[in-house]
N, C-alpha and C positions, 0 to 999 in steps of 0.2 A: 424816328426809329431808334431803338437802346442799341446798345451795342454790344452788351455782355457783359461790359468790365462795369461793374458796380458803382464805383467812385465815379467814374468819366460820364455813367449817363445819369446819375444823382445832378453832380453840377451841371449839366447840360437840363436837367428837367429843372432846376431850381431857378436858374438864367432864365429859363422862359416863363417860365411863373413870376418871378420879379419884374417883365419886362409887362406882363398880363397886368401886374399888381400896380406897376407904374401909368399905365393906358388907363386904369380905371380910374385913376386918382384924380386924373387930367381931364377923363370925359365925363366921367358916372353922374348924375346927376343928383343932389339930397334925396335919402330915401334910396339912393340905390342898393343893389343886392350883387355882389361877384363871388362868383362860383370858379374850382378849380381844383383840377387830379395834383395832389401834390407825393413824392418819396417820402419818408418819413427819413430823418438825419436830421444832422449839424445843424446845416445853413436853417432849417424851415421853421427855428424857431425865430430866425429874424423876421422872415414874411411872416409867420402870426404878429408879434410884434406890432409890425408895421401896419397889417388889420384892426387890429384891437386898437391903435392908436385915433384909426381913421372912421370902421367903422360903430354902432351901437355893440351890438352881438358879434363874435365869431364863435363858430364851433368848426372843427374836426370830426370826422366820422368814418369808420372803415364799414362799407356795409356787408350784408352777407354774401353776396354774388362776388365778392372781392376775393381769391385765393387766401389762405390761410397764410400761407409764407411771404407771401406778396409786402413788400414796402409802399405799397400805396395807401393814400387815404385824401380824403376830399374834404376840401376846406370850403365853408361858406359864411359868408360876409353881412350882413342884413343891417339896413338901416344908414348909408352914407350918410358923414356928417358934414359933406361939401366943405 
């Protein structure tokens, strides 16, 4: 659940997304694919980053059902390089 205050539930969604991006790393298998609601800020250029390092493709996407003002946008992963 967000909380309101913008920064506190930014880092709290970023946390769990790293903590996602760390589980995949460990489990995913060559060839895997992770998907993920990310804020847009700071921190989320390190988790691209840290995709692009790992897997073939990453993209970002806000798609239309997404609120206009909304800081959301969804990142997917394609191609683990184990």
């Amino acid at each position: 659940n967000t909380t309101g205050h913008k920064q506190t539930d930014h880092l709290r969604t970023v946390a769990l997304v790293e903590m996602a991006v760390a589980f995949a790393l460990e489990h995913l298998a060559p060839g895997g694919t992770f998907c993920s609601k990310v804020f847009q800020g700071g921190a989320t250029k390190e988790v691209l980053d840290t995709l692009k390092a790992h897997f073939k493709t990453v993209k970002h996407i806000k798609p239309p059902s997404s609120r206009a003002g909304s800081p959301e946008i969804f990142v997917v992963a394609k191609g683990f390089k184990g």
